[in-house]
Legacy VTK file of the C-alpha trace (Angstrom):
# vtk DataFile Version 3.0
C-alpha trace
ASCII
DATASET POLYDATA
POINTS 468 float
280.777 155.499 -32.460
278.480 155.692 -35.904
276.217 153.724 -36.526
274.973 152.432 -40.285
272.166 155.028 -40.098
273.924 157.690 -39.479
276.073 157.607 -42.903
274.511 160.250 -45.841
272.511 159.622 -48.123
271.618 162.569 -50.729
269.071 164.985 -49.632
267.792 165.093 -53.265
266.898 161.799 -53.615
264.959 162.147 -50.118
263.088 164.870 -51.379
262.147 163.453 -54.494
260.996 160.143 -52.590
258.509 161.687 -50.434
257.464 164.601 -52.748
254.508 162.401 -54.459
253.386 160.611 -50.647
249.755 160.815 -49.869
249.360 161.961 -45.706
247.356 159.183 -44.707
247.837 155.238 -43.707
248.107 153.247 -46.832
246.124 150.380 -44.995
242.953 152.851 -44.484
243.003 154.312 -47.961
240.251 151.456 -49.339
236.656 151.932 -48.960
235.031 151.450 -45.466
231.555 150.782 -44.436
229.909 153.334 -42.572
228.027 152.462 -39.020
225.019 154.384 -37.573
225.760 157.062 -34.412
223.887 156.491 -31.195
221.182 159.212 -31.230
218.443 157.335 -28.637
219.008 155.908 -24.870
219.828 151.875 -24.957
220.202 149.092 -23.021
222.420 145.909 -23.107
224.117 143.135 -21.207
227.689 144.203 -22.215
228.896 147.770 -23.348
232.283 147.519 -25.185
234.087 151.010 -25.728
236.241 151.183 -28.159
236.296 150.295 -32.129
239.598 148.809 -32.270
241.075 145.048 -32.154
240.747 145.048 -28.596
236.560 145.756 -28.628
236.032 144.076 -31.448
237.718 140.881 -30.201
235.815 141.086 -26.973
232.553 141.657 -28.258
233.092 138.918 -31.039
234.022 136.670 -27.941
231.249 137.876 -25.770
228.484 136.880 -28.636
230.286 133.317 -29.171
230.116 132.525 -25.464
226.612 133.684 -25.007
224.631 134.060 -28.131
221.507 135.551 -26.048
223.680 138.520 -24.686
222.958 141.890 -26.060
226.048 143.234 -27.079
226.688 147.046 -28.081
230.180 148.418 -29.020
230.612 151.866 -29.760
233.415 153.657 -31.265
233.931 157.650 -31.279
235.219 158.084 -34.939
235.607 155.373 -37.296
236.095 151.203 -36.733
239.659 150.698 -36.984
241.017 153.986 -37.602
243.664 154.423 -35.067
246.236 152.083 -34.007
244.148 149.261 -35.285
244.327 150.902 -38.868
247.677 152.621 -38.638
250.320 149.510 -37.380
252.662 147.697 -39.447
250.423 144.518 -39.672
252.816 142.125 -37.450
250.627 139.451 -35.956
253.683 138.677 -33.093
252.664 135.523 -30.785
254.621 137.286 -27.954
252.653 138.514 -24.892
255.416 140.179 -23.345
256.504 142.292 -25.954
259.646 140.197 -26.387
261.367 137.879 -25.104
264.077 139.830 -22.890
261.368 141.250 -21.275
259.218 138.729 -20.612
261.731 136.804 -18.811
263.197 139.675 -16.735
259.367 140.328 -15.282
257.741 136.893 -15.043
260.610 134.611 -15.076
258.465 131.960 -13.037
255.825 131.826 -15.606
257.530 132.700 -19.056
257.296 129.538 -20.611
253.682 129.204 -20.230
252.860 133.075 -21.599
254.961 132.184 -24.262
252.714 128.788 -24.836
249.813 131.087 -23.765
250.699 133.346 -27.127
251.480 130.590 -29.518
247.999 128.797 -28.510
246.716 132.300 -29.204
248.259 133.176 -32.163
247.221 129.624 -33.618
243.609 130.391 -32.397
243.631 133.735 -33.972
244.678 132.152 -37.877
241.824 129.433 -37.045
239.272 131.879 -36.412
240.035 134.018 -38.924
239.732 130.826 -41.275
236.708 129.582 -39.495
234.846 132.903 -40.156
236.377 133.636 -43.571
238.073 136.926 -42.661
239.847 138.139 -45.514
242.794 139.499 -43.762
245.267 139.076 -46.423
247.012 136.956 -43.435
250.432 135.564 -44.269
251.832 133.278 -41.239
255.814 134.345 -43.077
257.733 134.344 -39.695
260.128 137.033 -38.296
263.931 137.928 -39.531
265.844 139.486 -36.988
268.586 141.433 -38.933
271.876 142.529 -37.117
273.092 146.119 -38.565
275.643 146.573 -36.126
278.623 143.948 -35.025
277.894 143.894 -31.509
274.083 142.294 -32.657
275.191 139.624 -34.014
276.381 137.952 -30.235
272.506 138.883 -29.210
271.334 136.747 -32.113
273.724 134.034 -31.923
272.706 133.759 -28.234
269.226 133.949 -29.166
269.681 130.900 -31.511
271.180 129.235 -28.570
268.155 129.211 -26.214
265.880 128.188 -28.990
264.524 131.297 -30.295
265.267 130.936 -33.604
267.535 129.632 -36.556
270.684 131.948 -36.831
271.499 133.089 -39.950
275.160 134.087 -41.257
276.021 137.439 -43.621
275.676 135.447 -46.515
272.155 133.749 -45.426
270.584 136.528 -43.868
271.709 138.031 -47.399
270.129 135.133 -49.174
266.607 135.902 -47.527
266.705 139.605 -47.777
269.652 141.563 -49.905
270.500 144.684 -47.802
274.580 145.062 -47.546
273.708 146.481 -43.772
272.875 142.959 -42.509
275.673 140.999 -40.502
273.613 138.391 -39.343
269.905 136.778 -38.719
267.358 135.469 -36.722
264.546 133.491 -38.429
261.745 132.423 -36.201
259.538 130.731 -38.374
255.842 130.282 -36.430
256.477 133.236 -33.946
254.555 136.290 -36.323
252.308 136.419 -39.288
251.451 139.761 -41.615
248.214 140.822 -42.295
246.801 144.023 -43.114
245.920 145.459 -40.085
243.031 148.017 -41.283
240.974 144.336 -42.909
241.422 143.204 -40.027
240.030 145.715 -38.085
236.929 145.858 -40.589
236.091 141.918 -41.042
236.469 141.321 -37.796
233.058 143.974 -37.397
231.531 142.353 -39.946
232.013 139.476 -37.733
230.903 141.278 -34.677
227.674 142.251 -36.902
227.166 139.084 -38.213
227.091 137.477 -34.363
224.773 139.893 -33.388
226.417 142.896 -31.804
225.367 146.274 -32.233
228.005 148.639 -33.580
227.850 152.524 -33.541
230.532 154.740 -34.352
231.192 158.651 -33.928
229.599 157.759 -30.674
231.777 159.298 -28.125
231.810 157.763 -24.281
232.540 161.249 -21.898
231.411 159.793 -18.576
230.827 156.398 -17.044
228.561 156.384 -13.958
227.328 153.458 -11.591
224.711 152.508 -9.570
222.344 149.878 -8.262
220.241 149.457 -11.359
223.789 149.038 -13.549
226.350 151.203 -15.329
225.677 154.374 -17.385
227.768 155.667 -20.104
227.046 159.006 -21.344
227.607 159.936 -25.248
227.524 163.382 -26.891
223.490 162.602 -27.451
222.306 159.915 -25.237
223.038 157.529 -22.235
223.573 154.057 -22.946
222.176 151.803 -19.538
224.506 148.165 -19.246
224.931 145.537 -16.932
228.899 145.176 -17.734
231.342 147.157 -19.726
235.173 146.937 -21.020
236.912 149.831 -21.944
239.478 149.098 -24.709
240.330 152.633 -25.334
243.641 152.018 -25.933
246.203 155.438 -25.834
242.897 157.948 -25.102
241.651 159.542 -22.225
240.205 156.504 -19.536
236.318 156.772 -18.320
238.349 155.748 -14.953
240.426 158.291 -13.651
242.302 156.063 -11.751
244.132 154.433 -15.483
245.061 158.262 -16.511
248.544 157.894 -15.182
249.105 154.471 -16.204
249.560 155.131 -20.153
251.330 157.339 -21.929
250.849 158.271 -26.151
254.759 157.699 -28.172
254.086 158.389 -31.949
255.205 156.121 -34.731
256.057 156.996 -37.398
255.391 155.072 -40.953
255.940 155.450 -44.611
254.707 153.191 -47.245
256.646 152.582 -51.431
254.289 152.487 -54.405
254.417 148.481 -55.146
257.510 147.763 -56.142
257.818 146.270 -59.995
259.082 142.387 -60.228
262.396 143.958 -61.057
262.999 145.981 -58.378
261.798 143.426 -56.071
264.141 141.083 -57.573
266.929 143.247 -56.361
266.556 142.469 -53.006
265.232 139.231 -53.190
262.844 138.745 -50.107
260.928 135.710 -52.125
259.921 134.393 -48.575
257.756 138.053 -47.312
258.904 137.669 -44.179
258.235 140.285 -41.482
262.054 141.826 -40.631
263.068 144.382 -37.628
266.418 145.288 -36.892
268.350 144.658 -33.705
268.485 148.374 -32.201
266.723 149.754 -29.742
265.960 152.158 -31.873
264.605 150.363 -34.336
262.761 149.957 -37.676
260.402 147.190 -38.756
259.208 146.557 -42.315
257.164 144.102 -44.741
255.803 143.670 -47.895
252.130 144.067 -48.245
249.935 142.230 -50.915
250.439 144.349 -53.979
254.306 144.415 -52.755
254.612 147.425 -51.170
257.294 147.900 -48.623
255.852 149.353 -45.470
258.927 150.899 -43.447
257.965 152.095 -40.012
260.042 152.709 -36.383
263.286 153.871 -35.429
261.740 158.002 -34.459
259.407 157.016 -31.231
258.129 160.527 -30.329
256.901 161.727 -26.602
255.245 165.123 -26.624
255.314 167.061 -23.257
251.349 166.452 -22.045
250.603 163.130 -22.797
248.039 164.551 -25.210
246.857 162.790 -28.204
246.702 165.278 -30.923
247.066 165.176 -34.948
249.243 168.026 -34.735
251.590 165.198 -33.785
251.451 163.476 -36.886
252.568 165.006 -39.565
256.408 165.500 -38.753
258.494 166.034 -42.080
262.149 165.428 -39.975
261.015 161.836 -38.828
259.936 161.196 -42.278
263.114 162.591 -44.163
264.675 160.218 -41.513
263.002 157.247 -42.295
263.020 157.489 -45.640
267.024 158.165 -45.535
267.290 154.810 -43.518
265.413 153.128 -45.981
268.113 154.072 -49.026
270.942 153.170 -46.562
269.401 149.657 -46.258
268.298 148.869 -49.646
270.690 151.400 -51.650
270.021 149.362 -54.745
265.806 150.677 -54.719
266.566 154.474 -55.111
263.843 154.834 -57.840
261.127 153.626 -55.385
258.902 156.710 -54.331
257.001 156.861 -51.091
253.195 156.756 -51.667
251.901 157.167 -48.099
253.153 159.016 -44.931
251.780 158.407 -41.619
251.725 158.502 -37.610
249.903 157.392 -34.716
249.606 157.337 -31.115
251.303 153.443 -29.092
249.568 153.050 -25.692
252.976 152.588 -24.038
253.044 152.015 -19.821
256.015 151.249 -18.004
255.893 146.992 -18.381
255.842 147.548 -22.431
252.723 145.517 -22.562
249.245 144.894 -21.676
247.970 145.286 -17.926
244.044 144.905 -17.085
242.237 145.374 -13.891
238.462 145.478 -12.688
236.271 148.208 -11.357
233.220 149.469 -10.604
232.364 146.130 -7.980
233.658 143.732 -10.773
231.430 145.321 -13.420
233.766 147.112 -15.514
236.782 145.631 -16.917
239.903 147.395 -18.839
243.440 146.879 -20.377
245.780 149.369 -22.194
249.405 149.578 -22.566
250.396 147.345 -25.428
253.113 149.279 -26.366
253.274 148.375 -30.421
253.296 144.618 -30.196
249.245 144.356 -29.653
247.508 142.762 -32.811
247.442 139.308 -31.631
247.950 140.520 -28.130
244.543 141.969 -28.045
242.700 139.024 -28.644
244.366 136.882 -25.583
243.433 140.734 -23.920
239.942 140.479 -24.637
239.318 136.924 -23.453
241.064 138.012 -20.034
238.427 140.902 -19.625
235.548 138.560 -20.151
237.165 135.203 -17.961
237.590 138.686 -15.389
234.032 140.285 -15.824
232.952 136.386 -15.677
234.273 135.940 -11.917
235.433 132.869 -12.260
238.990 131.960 -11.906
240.587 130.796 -15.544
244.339 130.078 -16.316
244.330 133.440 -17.734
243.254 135.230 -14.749
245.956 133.715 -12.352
248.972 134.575 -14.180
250.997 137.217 -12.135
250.828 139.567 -15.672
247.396 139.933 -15.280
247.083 139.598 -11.138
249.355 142.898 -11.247
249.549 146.272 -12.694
252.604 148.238 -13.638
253.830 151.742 -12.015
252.126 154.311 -13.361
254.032 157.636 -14.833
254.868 160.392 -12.735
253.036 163.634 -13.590
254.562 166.128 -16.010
257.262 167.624 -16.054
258.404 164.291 -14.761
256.876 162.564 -17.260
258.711 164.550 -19.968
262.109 164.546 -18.524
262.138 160.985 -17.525
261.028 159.606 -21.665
263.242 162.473 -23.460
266.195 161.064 -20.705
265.255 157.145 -21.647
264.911 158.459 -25.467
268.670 160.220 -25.178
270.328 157.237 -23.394
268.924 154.705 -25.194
270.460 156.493 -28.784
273.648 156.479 -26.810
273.303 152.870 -25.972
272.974 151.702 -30.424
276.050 154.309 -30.763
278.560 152.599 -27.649
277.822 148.755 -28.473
274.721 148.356 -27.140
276.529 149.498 -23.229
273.757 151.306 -21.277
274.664 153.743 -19.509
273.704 154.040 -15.362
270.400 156.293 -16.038
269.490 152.723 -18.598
270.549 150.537 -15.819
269.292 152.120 -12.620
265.777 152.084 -14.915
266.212 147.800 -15.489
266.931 147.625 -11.831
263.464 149.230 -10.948
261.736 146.745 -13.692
261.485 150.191 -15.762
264.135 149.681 -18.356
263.096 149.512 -22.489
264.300 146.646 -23.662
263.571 147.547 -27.561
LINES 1 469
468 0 1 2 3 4 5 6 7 8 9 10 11 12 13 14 15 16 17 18 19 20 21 22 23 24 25 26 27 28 29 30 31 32 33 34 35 36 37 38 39 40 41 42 43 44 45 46 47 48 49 50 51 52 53 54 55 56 57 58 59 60 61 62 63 64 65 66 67 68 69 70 71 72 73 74 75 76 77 78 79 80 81 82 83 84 85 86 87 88 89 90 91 92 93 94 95 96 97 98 99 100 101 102 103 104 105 106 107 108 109 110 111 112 113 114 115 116 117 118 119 120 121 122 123 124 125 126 127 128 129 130 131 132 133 134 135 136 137 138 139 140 141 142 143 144 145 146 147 148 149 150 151 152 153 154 155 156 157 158 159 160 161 162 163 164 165 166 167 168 169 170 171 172 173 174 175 176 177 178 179 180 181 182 183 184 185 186 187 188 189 190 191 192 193 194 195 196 197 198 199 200 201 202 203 204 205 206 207 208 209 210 211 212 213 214 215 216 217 218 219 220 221 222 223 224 225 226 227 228 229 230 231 232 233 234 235 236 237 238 239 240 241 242 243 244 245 246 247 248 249 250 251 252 253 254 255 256 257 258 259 260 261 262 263 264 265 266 267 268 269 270 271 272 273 274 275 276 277 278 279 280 281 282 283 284 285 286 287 288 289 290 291 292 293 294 295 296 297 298 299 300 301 302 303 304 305 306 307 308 309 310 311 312 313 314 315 316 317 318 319 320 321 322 323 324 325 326 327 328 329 330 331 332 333 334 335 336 337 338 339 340 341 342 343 344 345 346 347 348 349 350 351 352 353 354 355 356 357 358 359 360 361 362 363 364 365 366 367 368 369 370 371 372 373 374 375 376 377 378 379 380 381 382 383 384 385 386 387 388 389 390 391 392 393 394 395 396 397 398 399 400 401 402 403 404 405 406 407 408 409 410 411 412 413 414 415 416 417 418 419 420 421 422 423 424 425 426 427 428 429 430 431 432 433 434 435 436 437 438 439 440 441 442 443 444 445 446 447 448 449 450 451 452 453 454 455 456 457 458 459 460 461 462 463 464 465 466 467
């Protein structure tokens, strides 16, 4: 059975599309401060590793609980410039990384995660107000499109358990004009835009502001402990703390017991040159909401500021490894792909050209979102595995690792999601077989009407399945 993206679209006008795109994200092409490297031996209360949303919102959080803490964060390239300057800029309230899967892991205690994320997603625009980030934050909602017939039941039923406001062809239509939409899903407070690589950026000038010390190209290799407190060993130095959290996202873990836990999929993103007030006319999309499609395979897209479309998803690669590598990145097929996707959804923009092309490595683990845990006798915290649905995730993320370095119990700390951890990966070749086999079945699954297949199903049955 086709599907809508697997119908042609001319190979010229793909060409010509991409021909002009910059290699780089869109959202880190603006200037960036610049932040000293570690050179000299230090000492502070808290050590957070990593320069991402997840550090950055801990540390932040660590200097507003306790303004006399010494804070130091250090980051081993630039602030922001991996996932946290690379994602599509969808603020989702969801801890879970959906609904479907939040309810088939913790179905005793969905209903407070999901109140959990809405109080954090709220928290997260008030801060950001409170502090004057400029964010370019956008609280638009989410449109969950149907491409394919059998969708539009998910949606409908969706609808009916209070998840959103269905939308018929015509509406959905109304909202966004592609002719591949059957039906919608608008869930109106559930997700905000921003652009993710301000974000990243204000929210160090926050961290700098509050008092915390912030190095970058200051690379963590080993993490040792001992009675007179933790050491963490840079390129040049050793930096001496009394706690640490490692937010380290898809790279290599100080604690060799997390190494199995994560593995890096590459996404895969492309970015228009703004689109004129014509050509955004022809598709309407007056309300900027954020929009995904219904497939597991699926893409995501919104408009940024100066009314660019950013057009990411669908091509979620594994390499064999579970290395992290640039090579990666630049991937011409995935990129023909998306951009041929793009024309078969909005047919009527085929003089838009592609300005930026880009890729980067999702912490994915086999729950599909965040898991933490403690070490070192309670003195080092961590949490990966956000799977692509971690920019408001991270901040509820970083106040678990301080209620957890903290010691003392919080609302947070006794849910079951963060009480347990998720299976780890086998080894390779395992690994490899087991993703490429999920990748294969799960294209199988948008091409039968949505029927998984008994690899898909044995995989939900062992709380492994994907549900997106």
């Amino acid at each position: 059975m086709k599907t809508v993206f697997d119908d042609p679209v001319d190979p010229g006008l793909i060409e010509r599309s991409l021909s002009a795109s910059t290699f780089a994200s869109v959202w880190l092409d603006i200037p960036r401060p610049q932040y000293p490297e570690l050179t000299a031996p230090i000492t502070c209360d808290l050590l957070v590793v990593g320069g991402g949303y997840t550090g950055l919102w801990t540390a932040l959080h660590a200097a507003r609980r306790d303004a006399s803490r010494r804070i130091v964060l250090i980051e081993a390239n630039r602030i922001g410039w991996a996932a946290s300057g690379r994602n599509g800029g969808f603020v989702d309230a969801s801890l879970t990384h959906g609904v479907e899967n939040g309810k088939a892991r913790w179905p005793n205690e969905f209903d407070k995660l999901t109140e959990m994320g809405m109080e954090n997603l709220d928290g997260m625009a008030t801060e950001i107000a409170e502090l004057g980030l400029d964010t370019e934050w956008e609280r638009t909602g989410m449109l969950s499109v149907a491409t394919e017939p059998h969708q539009v039941q998910w949606l409908r039923e969706a609808a009916d358990d209070g998840h959103g406001r269905f939308l018929d062809t015509a509406e959905v239509r109304a909202e966004v004009n592609s002719p591949t939409y059957r039906a919608g899903l608008f869930d109106a407070e559930s997700c905000a835009i921003v652009n993710p690589a301000k974000l990243a950026l204000e929210l160090a000038r926050a961290c700098r502001e509050a008092g915390v010390q912030i190095f970058e190209h200051t690379n963590a290799h080993r993490l040792d402990s001992g009675h007179t407190g933790l050491r963490v060993h840079t390129g040049h130095t050793v930096i001496t703390a009394r706690q640490a959290v490692l937010a380290t996202n898809v790279f290599r873990s100080l604690l060799r017991r997390n190494r199995l836990y994560t593995v890096p999929v590459y996404d895969y993103v492309l970015a228009t040159e703004p689109l004129t007030d014509a050509q955004l006319d022809r598709i309407g999309w007056a309300n900027r909401q954020g929009v995904g499609d219904c497939g597991n395979q699926f893409h995501y897209y919104r408009l940024t500021r100066d009314n660019r479309i950013v057009w990411g998803g669908y091509d979620a690669v594994y390499h064999y490894g579970r290395r992290v590598d640039p090579r990666y990145e630049d991937r011409p097929a995935t990129y023909r792909k998306l951009a041929a996707h793009f024309f078969l959804t909005f047919p009527q923009l085929d003089d838009v050209r592609f300005s930026h092309r880009w890729a980067g490595a999702i912490d994915t683990n086999t729950r599909f979102c965040a898991h933490w845990g403690l070490a070192r006798e309670g003195r080092v915290a961590y949490v990966n595995g956000f799977t692509g649905l971690g920019v408001a995730a991270t901040r509820f993320a970083a106040d678990v690792c301080l209620d957890l370095l903290s010691g003392q119990p919080t609302p947070r700390t006794e849910l079951e999601m963060v009480r347990k951890r998720p299976l780890p990966f086998p080894p390779e070749p395992l690994a490899s077989v087991g993703i490429q086999a999920t990748r294969w079945s799960l294209d199988r699954a948008d091409h039968s009407a949505g029927r998984r297949n008994l690899f898909l199903r044995t995989l939900d049955a062992l709380g492994l399945g994907f549900d997106s």
